[in-house]
C-alpha positions in Angstrom: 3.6 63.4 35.3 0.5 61.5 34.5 0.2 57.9 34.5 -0.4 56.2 31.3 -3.2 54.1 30.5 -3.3 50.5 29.8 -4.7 48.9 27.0 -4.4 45.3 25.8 -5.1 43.3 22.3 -6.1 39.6 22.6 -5.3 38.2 19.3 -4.1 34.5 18.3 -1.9 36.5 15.4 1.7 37.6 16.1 1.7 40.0 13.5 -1.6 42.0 14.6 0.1 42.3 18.0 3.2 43.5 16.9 0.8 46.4 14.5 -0.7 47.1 17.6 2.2 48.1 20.2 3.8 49.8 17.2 0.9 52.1 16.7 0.2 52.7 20.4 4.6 52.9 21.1 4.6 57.0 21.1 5.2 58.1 24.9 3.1 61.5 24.4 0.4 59.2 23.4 -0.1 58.6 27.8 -1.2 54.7 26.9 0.8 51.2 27.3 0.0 48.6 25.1 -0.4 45.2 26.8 -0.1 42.4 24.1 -2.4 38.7 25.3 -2.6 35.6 22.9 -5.6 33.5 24.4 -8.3 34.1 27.1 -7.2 32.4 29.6 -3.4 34.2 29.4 -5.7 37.3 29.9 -7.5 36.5 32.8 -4.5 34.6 34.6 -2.9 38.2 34.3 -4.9 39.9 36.4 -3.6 43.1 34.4 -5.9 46.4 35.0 -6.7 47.7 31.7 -8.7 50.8 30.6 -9.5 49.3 27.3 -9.3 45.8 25.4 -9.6 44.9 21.6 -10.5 41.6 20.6 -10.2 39.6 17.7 -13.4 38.2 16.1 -11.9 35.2 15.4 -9.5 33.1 18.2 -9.2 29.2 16.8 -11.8 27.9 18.4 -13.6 30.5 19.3 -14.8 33.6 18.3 -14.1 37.4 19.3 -18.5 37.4 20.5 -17.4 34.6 22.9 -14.5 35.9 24.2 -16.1 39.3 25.0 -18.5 37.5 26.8 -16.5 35.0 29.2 -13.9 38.5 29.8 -16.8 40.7 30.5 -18.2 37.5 33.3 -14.9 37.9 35.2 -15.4 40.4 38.0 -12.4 42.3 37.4 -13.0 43.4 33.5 -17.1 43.7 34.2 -17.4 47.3 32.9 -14.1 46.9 30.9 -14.6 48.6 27.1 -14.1 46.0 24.4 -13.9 46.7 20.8 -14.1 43.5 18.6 -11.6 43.3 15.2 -13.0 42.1 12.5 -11.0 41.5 9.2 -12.1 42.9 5.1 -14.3 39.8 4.1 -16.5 39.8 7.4 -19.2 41.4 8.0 -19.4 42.9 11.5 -22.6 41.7 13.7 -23.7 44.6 15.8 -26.2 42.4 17.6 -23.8 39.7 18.9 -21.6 42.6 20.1 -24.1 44.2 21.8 -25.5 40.9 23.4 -21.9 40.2 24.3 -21.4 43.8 26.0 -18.7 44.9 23.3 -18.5 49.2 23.1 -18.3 48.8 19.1 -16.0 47.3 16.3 -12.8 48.2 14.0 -11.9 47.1 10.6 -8.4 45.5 10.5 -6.2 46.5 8.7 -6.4 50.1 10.5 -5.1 53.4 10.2 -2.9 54.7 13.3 -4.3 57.8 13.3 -7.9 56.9 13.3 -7.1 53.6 15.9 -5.5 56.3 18.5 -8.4 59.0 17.4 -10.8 56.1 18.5 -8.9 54.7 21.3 -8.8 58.3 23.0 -12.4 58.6 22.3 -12.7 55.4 24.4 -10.8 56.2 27.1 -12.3 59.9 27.5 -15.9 58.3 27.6 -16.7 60.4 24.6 -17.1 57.5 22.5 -21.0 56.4 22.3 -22.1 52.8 24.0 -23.3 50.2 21.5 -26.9 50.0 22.0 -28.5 46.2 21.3 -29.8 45.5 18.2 -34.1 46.5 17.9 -35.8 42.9 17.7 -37.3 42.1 14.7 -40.7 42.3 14.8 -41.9 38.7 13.4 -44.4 38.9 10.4 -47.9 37.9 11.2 -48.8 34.7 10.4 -50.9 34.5 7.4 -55.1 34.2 7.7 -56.2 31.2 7.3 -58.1 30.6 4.3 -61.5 29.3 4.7 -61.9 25.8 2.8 -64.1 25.8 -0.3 -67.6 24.5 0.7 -68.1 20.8 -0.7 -71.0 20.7 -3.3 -73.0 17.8 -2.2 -72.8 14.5 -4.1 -75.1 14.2 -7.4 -77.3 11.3 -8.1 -76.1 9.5 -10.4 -78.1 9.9 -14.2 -80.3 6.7 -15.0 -79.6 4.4 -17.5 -81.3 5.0 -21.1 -84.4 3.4 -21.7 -83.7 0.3 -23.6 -85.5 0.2 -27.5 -88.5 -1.7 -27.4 -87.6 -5.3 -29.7 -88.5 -5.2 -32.9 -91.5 -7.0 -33.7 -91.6 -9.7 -36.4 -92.9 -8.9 -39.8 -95.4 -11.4 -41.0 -94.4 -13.4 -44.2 -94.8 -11.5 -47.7 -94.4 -8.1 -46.0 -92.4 -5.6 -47.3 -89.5 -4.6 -44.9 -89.9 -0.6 -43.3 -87.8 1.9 -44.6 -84.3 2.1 -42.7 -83.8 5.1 -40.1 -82.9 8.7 -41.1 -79.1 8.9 -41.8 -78.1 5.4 -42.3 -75.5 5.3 -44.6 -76.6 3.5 -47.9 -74.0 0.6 -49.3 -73.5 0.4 -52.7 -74.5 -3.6 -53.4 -73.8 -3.3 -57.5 -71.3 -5.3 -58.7 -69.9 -4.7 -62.3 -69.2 -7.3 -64.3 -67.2 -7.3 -67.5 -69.0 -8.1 -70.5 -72.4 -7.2 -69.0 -74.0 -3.6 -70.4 -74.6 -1.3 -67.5 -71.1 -2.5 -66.1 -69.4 0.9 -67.2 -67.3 -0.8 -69.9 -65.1 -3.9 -70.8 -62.1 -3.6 -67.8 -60.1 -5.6 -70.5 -58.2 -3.5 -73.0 -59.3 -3.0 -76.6 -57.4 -5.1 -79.2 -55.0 -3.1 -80.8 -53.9 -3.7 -84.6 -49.9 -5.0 -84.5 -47.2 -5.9 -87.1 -48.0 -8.8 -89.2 -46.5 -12.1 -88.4 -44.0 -13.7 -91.2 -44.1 -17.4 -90.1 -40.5 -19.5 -89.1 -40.3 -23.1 -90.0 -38.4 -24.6 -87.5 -36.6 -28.1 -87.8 -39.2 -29.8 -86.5 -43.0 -29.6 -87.2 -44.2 -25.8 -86.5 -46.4 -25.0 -84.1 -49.9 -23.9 -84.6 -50.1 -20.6 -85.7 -52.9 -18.2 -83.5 -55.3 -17.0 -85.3 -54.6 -13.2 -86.1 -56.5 -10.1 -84.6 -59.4 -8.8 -86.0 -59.3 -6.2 -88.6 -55.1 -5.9 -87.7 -53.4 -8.1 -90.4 -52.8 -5.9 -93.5 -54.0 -7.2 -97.0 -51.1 -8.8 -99.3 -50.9 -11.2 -101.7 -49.2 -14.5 -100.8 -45.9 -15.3 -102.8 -45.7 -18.3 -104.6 -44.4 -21.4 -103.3 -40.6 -22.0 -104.1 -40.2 -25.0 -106.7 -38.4 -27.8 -105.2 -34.7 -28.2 -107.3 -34.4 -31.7 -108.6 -31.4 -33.5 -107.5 -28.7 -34.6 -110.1 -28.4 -38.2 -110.6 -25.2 -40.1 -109.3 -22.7 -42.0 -111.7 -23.9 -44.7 -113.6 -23.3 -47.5 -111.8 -21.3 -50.6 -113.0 -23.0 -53.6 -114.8 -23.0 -56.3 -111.4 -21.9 -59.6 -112.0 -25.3 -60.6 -110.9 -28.1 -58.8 -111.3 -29.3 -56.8 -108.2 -33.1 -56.9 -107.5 -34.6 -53.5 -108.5 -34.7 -51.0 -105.5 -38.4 -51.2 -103.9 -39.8 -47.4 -105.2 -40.7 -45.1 -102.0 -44.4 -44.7 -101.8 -45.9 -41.9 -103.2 -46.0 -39.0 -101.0 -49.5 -38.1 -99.9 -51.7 -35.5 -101.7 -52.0 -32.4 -99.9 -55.7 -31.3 -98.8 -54.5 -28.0 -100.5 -58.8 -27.9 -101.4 -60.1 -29.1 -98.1 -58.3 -26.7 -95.9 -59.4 -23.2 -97.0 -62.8 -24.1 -96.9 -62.5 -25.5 -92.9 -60.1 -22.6 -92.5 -62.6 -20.3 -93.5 -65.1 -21.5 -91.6 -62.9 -21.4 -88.4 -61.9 -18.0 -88.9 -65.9 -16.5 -89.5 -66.3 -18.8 -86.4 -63.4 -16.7 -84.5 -63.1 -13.7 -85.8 -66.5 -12.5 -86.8 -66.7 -9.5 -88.9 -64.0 -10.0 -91.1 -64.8 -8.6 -94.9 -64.5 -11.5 -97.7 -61.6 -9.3 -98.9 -59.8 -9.6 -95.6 -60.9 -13.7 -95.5 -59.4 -14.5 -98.3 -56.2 -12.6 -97.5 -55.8 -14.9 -94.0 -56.5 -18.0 -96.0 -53.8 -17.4 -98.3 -51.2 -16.7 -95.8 -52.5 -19.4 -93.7 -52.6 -21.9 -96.7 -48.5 -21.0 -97.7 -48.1 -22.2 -94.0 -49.3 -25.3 -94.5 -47.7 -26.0 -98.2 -44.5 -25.4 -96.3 -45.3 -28.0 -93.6 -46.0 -30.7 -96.4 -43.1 -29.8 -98.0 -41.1 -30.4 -94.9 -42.9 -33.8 -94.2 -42.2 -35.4 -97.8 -39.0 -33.8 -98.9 -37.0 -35.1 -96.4 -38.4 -39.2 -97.2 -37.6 -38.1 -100.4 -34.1 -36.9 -100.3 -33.3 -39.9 -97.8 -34.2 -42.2 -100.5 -31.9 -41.0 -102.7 -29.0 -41.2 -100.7 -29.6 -44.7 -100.0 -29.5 -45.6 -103.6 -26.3 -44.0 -103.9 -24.7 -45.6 -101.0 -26.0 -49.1 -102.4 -24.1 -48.2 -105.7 -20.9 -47.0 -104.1 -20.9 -50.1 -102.1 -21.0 -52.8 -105.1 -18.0 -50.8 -106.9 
């Protein structure tokens, strides 16, 4: 009967070592599983094994690590280690081979393949892990020549300054100003003056004619009307003023009363004096009026001033009145 084989697992994980006897359990298999949780458990054994698989990662340290410091022990020097490495990792074939590891499984495994490989191992038929081929290093880059300095340039001299201008003796005409100097228009237009491009004022335009408002008191002025704008009417006639009706006779006083002192007579209106100053004063104004138009202002302008007499000397008038009757009221 042949002796079976050792082989050990060093893994921190309960459950990989339990995987791990159960795959290698079959007795026509000719192998013993031998089950070690740290390094140091493994070399405190002393156990001969044919073959050990390795986690990659034990806590603190890592499967490359623990390859090493097993392989440094006498005893397991040209002992075959396979490292485990789990799905997310990547396996590092260099570290392996620096650490002296034979190659690497993916966990989780498949029993047949782990015992195909594990017989492969033992046999000798398996291949040796080779080290990684260094990596050439990239050249280092030329070095690129510096640009060549252009030497420093003089600096340009200064403009020539103009020469002064010399002074022009008295009575000389001034020179002619340089090529391309702006010209500035010095002409100023004034209103009124010809060559001024026209009146900026507006042009008197003809408007409705004015019907003159006495106020209560004494009117205003009126201003004089614009040329050639008032149309030609006749004036009306003035209103006649309505006599006022005598009071009641008065009684016959026990003494007679001393007559009542007469008002003075009201002024005569310069009704003949004004349209000839008013004429005047309007051909002073307005020049250019037609005598037709003339005498149509002069008429309108003399109603206004009828009705400001009448205003002035009615109202003496009519205030004398009622004090007669207010005398006569009193000695009844």
């Amino acid at each position: 009967m042949a002796v079976a084989k050792k082989i050990g697992i060093l893994d921190d994980s309960a459950t990989i070592r339990a995987a791990f006897q159960l795959t290698f359990a079959g007795e026509d298999l000719g192998v013993e599983p031998r089950l070690f949780s740290s390094t140091e458990e493994l070399l405190r054994s002393g156990e001969k094994l044919e073959l050990l698989y390795i986690d990659s990662k034990l806590g603190s340290q890592d499967g490359y690590q623990a390859c090493s410091q097993v392989r440094g022990a006498p005893a397991y020097a040209n002992l075959p280690v396979v490292i485990l490495y789990g799905p997310a990792e990547t396996f590092d074939a260099g570290r392996a081979a620096a650490a002296g590891a034979a190659g690497g499984v993916q966990k989780p495994w498949d029993s047949e393949e782990m015992i195909a490989r594990a017989q492969a191992f033992l046999s000798g038929s398996a291949p040796a892990m080779r080290p990684a081929a260094a990596v050439p290093a990239a050249p280092e880059p030329a070095a690129v020549p510096a640009a060549p300095v252009p030497p420093p340039q003089r600096p340009a001299p200064p403009p020539a300054a103009a020469p002064p201008a010399r002074p022009l003796p008295p009575g000389a005409p001034l020179p002619p100003p340089p090529v391309g100097t702006p010209r500035i228009q010095t002409q100023i237009a004034i209103p009124g003056r010809p060559g001024a491009g026209g009146s900026p004022f507006p042009p008197i335009q003809a408007t409705k004619p004015l019907t003159p408002v006495a106020p209560p008191g004494r009117p205003a002025a009126p201003a004089p009307p614009p040329a050639a704008a008032m149309p030609v009417r006749p004036a009306p006639a003035a209103a006649p003023v309505r006599p006022v009706p005598p009071g009641p006779p008065p009684a016959p006083p026990a003494h007679p009363a001393p007559s009542p002192v007469a008002a003075p007579p009201a002024p005569p209106a310069k009704a003949a004096v004004v349209p000839v100053d008013l004429e005047r004063k309007l051909t002073a104004e307005v020049p250019g009026l037609s005598p037709e138009q003339l005498q149509a202002v002069v008429r309108v302008v003399s109603r206004e001033i009828i009705e400001q007499v009448a205003w002035e000397v009615v109202p003496d008038l009519a205030e004398t009145i009622i004090r007669e009757q207010i005398q006569a009221l009193l000695k009844e």
